[in-house]
N, C-alpha and C positions, 0 to 999 in steps of 0.2 A: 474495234470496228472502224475501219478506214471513212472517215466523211469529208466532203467538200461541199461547203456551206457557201451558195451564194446570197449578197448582199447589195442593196444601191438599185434598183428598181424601182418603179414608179408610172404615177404620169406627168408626162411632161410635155410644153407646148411645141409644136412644127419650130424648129433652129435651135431648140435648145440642147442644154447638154445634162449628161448624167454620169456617172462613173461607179461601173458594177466592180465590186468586189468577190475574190475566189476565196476562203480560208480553209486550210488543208491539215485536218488532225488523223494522228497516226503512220504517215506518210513524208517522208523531208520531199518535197518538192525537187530540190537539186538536181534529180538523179530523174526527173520525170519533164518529158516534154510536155507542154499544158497549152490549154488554147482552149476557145466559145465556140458553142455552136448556138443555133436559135433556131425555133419553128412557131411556123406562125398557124392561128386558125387554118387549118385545110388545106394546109402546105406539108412538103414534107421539110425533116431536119437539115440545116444547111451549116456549114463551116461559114464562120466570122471571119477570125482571129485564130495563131495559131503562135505559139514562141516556145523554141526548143528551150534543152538544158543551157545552152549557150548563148542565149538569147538574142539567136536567131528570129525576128518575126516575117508570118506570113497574110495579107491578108484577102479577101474576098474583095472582087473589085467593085461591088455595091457599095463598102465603107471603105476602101483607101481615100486617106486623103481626109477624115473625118474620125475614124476610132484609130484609138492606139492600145496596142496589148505592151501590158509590162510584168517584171515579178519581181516580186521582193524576197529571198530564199531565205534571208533571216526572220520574217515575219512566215512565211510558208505561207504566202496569200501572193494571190494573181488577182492581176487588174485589167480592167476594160475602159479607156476614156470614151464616152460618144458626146461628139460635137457636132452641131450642122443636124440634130433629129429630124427625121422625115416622117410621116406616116406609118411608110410603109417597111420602118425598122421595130414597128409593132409585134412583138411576138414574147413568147417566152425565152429564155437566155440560160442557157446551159453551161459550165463549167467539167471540164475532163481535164483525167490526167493519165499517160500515157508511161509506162516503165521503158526505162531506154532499151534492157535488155531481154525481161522477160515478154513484155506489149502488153502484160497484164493493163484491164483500163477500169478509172473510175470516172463515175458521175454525179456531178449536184443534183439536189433538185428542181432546183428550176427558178431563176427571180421574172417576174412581170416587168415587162417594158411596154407603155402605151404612150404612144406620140399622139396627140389631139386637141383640138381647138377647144 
């Protein structure tokens, strides 16, 4: 059974930083465009992060300039840096992974991000 296990959640205070981890069993990454999404209380799900097979990234102009998406294909884990935490980057934090060819898609379950004094 395909899993992507996210990791590196927390609370953390307004400016700081954390660094979510993606780890991907069953599945070689390589071959799979990956990228976060988040949803917060009462919102709906929203695109963070996004970094093809070529590691292309793309991101939401809420975090440019503060997260960065990377992938490691020899470890089969994708990363998320956040710097500069705000509040209202509070939500749960989703990892996907996308098949280049068939678009088959998977999903973690979800790690906890709360930014607060």
């Amino acid at each position: 059974q395909v899993q992507l296990v996210e990791s590196g959640g927390g609370l953390v205070q307004p400016g700081g930083s954390l660094k979510l981890s993606c780890a991907a069993s069953r599945i070689t990454i390589s071959i799979y465009n990956m990228g976060w999404y988040r949803q917060a209380p009462g919102k709906q799900r929203e695109l963070v992060a996004t970094i093809s097979y070529a590691s292309i990234t793309n991101y939401a102009d809420s975090v440019k300039g503060r997260f960065t998406i990377s992938r490691d294909n020899a470890k089969n884990t994708v990363y998320l840096q956040m710097n500069s935490l705000k509040p209202e980057d509070t939500a749960v934090y989703y990892c996907y992974a996308v098949h280049l060819s068939t678009r088959t898609e998977y999903w973690g379950q979800g790690t906890q991000v709360t930014v607060s004094s």
